[in-house]
C-alpha positions in Angstrom: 93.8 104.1 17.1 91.0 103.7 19.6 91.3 99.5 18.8 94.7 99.2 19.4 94.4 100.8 22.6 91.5 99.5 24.0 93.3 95.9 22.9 96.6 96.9 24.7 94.1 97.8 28.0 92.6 93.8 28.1 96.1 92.7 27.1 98.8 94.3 28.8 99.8 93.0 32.3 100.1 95.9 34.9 100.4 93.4 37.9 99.1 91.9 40.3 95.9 94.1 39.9 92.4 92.8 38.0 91.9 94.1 34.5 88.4 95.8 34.3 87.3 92.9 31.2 88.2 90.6 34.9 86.2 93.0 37.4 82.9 93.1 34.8 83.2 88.5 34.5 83.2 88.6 38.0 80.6 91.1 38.9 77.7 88.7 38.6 79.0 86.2 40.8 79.9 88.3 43.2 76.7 88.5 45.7 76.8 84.2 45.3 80.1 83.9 46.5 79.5 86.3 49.2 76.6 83.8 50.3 78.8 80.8 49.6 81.5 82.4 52.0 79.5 83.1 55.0 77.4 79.4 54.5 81.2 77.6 55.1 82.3 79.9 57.8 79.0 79.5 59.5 79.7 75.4 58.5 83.4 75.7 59.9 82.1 78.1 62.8 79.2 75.2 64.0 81.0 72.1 63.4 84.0 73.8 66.0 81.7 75.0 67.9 80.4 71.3 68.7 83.8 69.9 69.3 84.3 72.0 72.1 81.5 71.8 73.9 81.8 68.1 73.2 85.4 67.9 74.6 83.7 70.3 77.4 81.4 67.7 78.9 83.7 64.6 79.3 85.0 63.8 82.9 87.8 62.1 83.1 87.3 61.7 87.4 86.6 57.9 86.7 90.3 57.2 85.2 93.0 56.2 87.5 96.2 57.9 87.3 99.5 56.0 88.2 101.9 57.8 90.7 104.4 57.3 89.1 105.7 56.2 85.4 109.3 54.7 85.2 112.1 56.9 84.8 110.0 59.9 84.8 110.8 62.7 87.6 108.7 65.5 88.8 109.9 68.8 90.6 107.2 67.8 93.2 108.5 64.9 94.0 112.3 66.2 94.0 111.5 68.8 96.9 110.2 66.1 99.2 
């Protein structure tokens, strides 16, 4: 009796929950995936980091702007 009911516990679907034969495979791997998690957010966190404080130091002062562009309108120039 004990078996069959330890076999219906691995088995038996109760959802979307983990089976405790699940939790025990993954217990091991669980501090290295903690570390892997943190080294690509800290990845992800530097590499945004840098494009903003690379976008930050362009100056654009050097580029001409037109006036105008053709068939274009602005409210500014509507009040004058």
């Amino acid at each position: 009796m004990a078996a069959n009911s330890r076999e219906k516990l691995y088995t038996t679907s109760k959802g979307y929950g983990f089976t405790p034969a699940l939790q025990r495979t993954r217990k091991p791997f669980q501090a290295r995936n903690i570390l892997t998690l943190g080294a690509l957010l800290t990845f992800v966190g530097g590499v945004y980091s840098y494009s903003i404080m690379a976008v930050k130091q362009d100056d654009f002062s050097d580029v001409p702007l037109p006036n105008t562009v053709a068939g274009v309108t602005s409210v500014v120039d509507d009040k004058k």
